[in-house]
C-alpha positions in Angstrom: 0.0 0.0 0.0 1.5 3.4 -1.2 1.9 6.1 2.0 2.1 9.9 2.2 5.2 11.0 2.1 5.8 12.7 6.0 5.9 16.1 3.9 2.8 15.6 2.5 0.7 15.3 5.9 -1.0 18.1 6.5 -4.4 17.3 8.5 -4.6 15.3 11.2 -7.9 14.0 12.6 -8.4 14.1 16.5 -10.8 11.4 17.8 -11.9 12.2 21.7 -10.5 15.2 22.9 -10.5 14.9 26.4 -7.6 15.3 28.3 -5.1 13.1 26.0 -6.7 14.2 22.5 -6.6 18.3 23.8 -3.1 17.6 24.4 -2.3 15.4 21.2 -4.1 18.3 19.3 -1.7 21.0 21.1 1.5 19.0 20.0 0.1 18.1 16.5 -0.5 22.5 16.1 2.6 23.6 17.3 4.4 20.8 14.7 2.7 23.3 12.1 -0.3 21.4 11.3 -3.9 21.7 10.9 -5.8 19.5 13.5 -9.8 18.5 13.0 -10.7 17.5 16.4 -14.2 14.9 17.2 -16.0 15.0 20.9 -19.5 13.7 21.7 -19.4 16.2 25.0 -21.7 19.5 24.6 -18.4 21.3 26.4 -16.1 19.5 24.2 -15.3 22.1 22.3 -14.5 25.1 25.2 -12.4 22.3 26.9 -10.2 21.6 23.9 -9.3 25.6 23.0 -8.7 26.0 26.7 -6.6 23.0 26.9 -4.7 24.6 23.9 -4.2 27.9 25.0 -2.8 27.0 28.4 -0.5 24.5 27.0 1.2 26.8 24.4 3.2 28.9 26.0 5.1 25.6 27.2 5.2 24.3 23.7 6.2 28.0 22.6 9.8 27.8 25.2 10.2 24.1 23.7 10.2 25.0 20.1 7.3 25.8 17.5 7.9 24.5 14.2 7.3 26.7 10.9 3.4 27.6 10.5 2.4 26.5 14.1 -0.6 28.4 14.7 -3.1 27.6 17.9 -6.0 28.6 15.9 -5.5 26.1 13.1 -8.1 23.8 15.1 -11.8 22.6 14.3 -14.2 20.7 16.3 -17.2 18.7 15.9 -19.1 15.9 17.9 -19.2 13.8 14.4 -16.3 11.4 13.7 -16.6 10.7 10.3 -16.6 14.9 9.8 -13.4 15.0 12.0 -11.5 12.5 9.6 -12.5 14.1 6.2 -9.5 15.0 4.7 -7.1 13.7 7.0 -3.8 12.3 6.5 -3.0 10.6 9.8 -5.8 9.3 12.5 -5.0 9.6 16.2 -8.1 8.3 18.0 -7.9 8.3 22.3 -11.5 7.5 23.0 -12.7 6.2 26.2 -11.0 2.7 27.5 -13.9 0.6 26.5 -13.2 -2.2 24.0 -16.5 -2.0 22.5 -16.6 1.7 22.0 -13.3 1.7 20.5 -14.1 -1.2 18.5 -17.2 0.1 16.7 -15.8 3.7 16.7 -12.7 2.4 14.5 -14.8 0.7 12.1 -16.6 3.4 11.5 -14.0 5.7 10.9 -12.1 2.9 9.1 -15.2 3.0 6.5 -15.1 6.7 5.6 -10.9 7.0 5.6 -8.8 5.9 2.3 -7.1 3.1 2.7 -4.2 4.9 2.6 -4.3 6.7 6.3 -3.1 5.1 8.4 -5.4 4.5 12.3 -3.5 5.1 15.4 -5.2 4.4 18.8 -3.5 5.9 21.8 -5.4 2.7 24.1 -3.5 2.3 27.2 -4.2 -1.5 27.8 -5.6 -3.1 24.4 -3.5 -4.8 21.9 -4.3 -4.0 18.3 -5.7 -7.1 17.4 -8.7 -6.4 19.6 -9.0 -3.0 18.5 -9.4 -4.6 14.9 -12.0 -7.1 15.1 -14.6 -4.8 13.3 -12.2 -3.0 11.2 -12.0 -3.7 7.3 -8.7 -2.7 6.7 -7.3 -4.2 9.7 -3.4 -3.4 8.1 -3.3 -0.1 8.5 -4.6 0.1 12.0 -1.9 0.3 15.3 -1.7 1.3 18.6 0.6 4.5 19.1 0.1 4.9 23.3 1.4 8.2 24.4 2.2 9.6 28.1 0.4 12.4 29.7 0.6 15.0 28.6 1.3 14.1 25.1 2.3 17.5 24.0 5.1 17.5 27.1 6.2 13.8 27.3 8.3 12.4 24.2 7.6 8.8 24.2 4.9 6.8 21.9 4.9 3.1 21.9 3.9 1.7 18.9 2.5 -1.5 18.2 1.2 -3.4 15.5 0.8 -6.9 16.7 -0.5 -9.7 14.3 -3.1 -8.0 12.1 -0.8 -4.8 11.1 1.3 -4.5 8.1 5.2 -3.9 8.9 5.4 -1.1 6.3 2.3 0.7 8.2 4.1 -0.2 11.1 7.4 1.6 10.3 5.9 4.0 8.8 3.9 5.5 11.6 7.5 4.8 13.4 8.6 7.4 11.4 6.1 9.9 11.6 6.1 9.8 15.0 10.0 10.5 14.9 9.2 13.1 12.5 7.2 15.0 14.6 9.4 14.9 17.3 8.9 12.2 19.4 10.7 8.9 20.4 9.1 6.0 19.4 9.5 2.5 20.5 8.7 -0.6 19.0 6.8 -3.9 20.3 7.9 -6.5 18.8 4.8 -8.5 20.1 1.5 -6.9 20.8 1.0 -7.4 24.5 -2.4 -6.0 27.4 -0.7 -2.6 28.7 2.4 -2.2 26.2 5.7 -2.0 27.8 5.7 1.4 29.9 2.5 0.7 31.5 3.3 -2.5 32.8 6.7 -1.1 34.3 4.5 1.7 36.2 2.4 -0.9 37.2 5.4 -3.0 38.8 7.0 0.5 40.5 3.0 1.0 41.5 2.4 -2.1 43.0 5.4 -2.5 44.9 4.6 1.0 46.5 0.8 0.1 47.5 2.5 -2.6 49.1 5.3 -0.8 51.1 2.3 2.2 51.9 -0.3 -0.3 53.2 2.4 -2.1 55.1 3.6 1.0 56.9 7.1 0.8 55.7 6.8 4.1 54.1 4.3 7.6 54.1 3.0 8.2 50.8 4.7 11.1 50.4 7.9 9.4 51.3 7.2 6.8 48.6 7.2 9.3 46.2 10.5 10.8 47.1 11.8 7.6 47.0 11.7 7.6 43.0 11.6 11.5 42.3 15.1 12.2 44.2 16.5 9.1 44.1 16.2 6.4 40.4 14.0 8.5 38.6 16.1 10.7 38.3 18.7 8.9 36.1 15.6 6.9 34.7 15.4 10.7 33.5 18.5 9.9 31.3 18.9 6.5 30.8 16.4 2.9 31.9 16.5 0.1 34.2 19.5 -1.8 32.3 21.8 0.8 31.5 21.3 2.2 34.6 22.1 -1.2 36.5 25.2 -1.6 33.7 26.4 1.5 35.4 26.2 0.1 38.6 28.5 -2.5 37.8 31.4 0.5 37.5 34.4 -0.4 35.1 33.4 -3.8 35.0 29.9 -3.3 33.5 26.7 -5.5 34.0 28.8 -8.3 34.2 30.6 -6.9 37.7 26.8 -6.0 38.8 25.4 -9.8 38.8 28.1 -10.9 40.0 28.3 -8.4 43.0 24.4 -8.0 43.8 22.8 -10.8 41.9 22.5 -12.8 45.0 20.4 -9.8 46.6 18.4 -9.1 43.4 17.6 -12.7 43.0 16.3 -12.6 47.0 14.7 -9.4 46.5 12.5 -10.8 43.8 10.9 -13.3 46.0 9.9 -10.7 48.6 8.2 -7.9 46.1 4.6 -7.6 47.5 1.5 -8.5 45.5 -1.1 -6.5 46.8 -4.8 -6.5 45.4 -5.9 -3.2 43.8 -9.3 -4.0 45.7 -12.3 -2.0 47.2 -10.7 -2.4 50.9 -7.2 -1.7 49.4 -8.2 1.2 47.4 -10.7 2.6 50.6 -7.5 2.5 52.4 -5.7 4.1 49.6 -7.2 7.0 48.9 -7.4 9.2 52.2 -3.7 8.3 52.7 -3.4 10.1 48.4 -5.3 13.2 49.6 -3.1 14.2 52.8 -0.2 13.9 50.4 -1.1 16.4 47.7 -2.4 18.5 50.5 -5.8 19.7 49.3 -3.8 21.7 46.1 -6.6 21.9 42.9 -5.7 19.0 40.0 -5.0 21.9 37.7 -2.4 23.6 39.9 -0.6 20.0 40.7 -0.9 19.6 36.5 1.0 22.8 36.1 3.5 22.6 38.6 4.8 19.5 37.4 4.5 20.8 33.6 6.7 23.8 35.0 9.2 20.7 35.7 9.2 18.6 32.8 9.8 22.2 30.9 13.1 22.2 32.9 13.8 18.8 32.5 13.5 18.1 29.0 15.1 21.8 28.1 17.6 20.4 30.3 18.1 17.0 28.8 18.2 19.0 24.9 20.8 20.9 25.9 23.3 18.2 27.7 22.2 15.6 24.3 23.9 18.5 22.0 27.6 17.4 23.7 
């Protein structure tokens, strides 16, 4: 199947712009193009211009590219509308298989073949996604981090029913825009990145509920401590570091036996009604009563920093 050249992408069709989609469509403008956003919410329309005007004075000190324009954005409530015309699909409905199911075919009626269909699903694999979908090829699963317009990384997937060359395409469209994106090799429930979170997560319900550690303690544990050289490099370059001249190698050797004993003790706590009842007062004193939107911004004040930061040391 022939593909757009990345030049020749101009129009990019939002599907669901709640909080991910109003920040997909905020990255997609400042890249310089012209975004057609879909919501079924009456106030879908005020949320997404909001969304986009307080996020582009951060996307402004990271870097517009030629033609990015906030106003280059229209909105209906009706899907098909949203994809007429456009030359790459990024759909971030709500986490319900069927929804996203039917919602794809439809779209995947009205679209040529060409475009290619990229869901930003947290947990399904594309395979599911495709069951109702015609041209089941062209369809993948690009999963961003929140906020997409902040957050570099996509993880793209195309499991058994996508073509290779839609899947290195949309590889390289991603890259061309900007981001870093990382290939599955298999398609698998909750990618790669969620599943890691989930392992840090659980381990850290487990050491809250036991009383090792405060909540807010928890979290310092990985803000001023791993995450941040998880900032710079992952897990296994990080642990080759470890191992000093002597690389990962030296590292087994030395701590493999603690590792290994570690492994057995992880906690498997159950994200249940009693778990999460005890959970969630415990959240509340640690953000300390501070509005979501204030939080939001104060950590997009960081990742500013950071990934300014992190530009300027990759230039050496």
């Amino acid at each position: 199947m022939p593909l757009p050249d990345f030049g020749s992408v101009k129009r990019i069709g939002i599907i669901g712009a709640g909080t991910i989609g109003a920040s997909w469509s905020a990255y997609f403008l400042s890249r310089g193009y012209e975004v057609s956003a879909q919501d079924p919410n009456p106030k879908g329309e005020a949320f997404l211009k909001g969304f986009i005007e307080r996020a582009w004075p951060a996307l402004e000190k990271l870097g517009l590219a030629p033609n990015a324009d906030p106003s280059r954005v229209s909105f209906t409530a009706d899907a098909a509308k949203a994809v007429d015309g456009a030359d790459f699909v990024q759909e971030q409905a709500p986490e319900r298989l069927d929804l996203k199911q039917a919602l794809l075919a439809g779209i995947d009626a009205v679209l040529p073949a060409d475009r290619v269909m990229s869901s930003s699903t947290s947990s399904f694999p594309p395979s599911q996604l495709a069951r109702l979908v015609k041209h089941k090829k062209r369809l993948i699963v690009g999963h961003p981090f929140n906020p997409p317009h902040l957050i570099p990384l996509v993880e793209v997937a195309g499991g058994p029913t996508a073509s290779k060359e839609i899947v290195d395409w949309s590889i390289g469209f991603y890259r061309h825009i900007g981001k870093v994106a990382i290939r599955l090799n298999k398609e698998i429930p909750g990618h790669v990145s969620n599943r890691l979170q989930m392992a840090i997560f659980r381990e850290a319900l487990h050491l809250v509920l036991e009383g090792v550690v405060s909540v807010e303690d928890v979290d310092s544990a990985i803000s001023d401590g791993p995450g941040l050289r998880w900032a710079i490099m992952g897990p296994m370059q990080t642990f080759a570091l470890a191992g000093g001249e002597g690389g990962m190698p030296h590292f087994v050797d030395h701590l493999g036996g603690m590792i290994q004993g570690l492994f057995k003790q992880l906690g498997r706590p159950d994200f249940d009604e009693a778990t999460i009842k005890k959970l969630l007062p415990l959240v509340e004193v640690a953000v300390k009563g501070k509005p979501v939107r204030e939080r939001a911004a104060a950590r997009d004040k960081a990742l500013i920093g950071i990934l300014s930061a992190l530009k300027e040391a990759r230039k050496s």
